[in-house]
Backbone as JSON, one array per atom type, in Angstrom:
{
  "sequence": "XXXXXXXXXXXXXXXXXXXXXXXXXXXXXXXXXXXXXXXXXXXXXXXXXXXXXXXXXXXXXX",
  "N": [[9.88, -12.37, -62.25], [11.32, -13.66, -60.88], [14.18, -12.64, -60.94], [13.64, -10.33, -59.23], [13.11, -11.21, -57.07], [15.55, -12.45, -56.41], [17.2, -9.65, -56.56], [16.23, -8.79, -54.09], [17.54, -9.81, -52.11], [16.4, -12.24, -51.72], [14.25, -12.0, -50.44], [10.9, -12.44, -49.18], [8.43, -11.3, -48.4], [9.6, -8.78, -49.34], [9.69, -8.65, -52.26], [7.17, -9.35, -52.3], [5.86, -7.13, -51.81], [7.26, -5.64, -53.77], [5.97, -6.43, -56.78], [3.25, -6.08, -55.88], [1.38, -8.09, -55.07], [-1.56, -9.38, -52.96], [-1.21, -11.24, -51.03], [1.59, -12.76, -49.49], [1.75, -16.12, -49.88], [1.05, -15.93, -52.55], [2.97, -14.93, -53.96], [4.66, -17.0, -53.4], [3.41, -18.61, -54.23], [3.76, -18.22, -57.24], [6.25, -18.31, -57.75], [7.57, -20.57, -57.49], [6.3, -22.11, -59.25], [7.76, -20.79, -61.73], [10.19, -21.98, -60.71], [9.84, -24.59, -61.41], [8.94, -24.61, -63.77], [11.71, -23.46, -65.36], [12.74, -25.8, -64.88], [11.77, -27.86, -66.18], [11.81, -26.94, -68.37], [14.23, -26.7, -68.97], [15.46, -29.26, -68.78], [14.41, -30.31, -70.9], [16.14, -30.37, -73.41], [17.91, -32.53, -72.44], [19.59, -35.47, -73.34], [18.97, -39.15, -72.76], [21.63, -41.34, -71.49], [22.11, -44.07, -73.45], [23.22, -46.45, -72.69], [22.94, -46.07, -70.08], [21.04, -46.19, -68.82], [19.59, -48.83, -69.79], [20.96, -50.29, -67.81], [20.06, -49.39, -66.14], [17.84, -50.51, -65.63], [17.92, -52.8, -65.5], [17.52, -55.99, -63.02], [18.86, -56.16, -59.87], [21.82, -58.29, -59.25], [21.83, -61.23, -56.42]],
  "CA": [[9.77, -12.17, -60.84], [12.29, -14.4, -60.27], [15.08, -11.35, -60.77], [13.05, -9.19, -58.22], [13.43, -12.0, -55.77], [16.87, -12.26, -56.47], [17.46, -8.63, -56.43], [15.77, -8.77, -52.6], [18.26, -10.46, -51.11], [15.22, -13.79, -51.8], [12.99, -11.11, -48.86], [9.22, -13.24, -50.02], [8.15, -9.47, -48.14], [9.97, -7.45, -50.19], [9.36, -9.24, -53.15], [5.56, -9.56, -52.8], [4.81, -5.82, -51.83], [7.18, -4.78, -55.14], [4.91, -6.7, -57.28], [1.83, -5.49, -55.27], [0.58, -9.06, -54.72], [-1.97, -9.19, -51.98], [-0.29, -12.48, -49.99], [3.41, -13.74, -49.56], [1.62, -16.89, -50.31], [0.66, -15.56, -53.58], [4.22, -14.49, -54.55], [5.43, -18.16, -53.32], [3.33, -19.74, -55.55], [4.19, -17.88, -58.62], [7.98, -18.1, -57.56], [7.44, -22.17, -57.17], [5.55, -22.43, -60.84], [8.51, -20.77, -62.64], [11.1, -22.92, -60.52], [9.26, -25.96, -62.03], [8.58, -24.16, -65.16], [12.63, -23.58, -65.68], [13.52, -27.11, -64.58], [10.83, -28.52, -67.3], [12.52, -26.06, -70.05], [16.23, -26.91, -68.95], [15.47, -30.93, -68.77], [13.9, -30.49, -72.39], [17.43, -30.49, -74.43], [18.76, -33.86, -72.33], [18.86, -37.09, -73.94], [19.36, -40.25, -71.62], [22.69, -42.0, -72.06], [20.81, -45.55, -73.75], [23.49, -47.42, -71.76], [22.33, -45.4, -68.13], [19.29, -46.36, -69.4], [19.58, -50.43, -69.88], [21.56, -50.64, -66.84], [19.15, -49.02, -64.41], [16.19, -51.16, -65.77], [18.09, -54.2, -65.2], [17.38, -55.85, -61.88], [20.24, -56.4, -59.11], [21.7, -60.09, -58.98], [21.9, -60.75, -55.34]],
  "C": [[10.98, -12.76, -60.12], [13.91, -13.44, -59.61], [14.52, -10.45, -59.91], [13.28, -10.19, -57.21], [14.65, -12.08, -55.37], [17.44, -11.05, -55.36], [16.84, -8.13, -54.7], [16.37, -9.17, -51.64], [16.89, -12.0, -50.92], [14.55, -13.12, -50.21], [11.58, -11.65, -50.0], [8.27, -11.53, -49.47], [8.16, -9.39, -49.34], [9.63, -7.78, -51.34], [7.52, -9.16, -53.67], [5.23, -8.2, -52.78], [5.75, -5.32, -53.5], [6.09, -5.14, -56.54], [3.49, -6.8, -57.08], [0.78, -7.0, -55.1], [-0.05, -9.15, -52.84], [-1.27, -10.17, -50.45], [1.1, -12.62, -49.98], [2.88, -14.88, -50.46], [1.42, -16.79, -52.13], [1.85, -15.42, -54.67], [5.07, -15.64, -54.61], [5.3, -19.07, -54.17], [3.8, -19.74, -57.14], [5.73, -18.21, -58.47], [8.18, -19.55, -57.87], [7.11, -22.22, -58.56], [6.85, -22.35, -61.78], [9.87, -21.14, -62.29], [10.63, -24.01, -61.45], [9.19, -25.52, -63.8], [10.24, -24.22, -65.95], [13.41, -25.2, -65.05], [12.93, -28.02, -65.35], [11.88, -27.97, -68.51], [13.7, -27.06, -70.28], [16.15, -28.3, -69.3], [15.29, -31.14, -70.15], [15.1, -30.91, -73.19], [18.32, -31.77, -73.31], [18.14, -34.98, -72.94], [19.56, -38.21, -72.64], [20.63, -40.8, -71.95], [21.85, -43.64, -72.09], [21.91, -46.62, -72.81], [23.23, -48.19, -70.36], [21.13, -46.06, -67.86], [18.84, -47.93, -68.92], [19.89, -50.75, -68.82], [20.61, -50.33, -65.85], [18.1, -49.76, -64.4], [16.6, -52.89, -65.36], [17.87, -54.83, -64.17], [18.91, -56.71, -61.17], [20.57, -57.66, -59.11], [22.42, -59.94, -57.49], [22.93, -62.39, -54.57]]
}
């Protein structure tokens, strides 16, 4: 769906009547799921840098 949104110029309209969904809202939520859904995937293949890591857990000296 995401390529039909695209391909709409991102119209949540045009978008919802080509996939015949009864709401906008309906088309927003599915559109929202497989944002989250490709930002779960993509995150999958990073590893942390273990330095980024130690350093951020450390606390500030002030």
């Amino acid at each position: 769906m995401r390529s039909i949104y695209a391909a709409s110029s991102r119209d949540l309209i045009r978008t919802q009547r080509i996939v015949q969904h009864a709401s906008p809202l309906t088309t927003a939520r599915y559109l929202e799921a497989q944002s989250e859904l490709a930002d779960l995937v993509l995150g999958l293949g990073r590893v942390a840098d273990p330095i980024t890591t130690i350093l951020a857990a450390l606390p500030l000296a002030s």
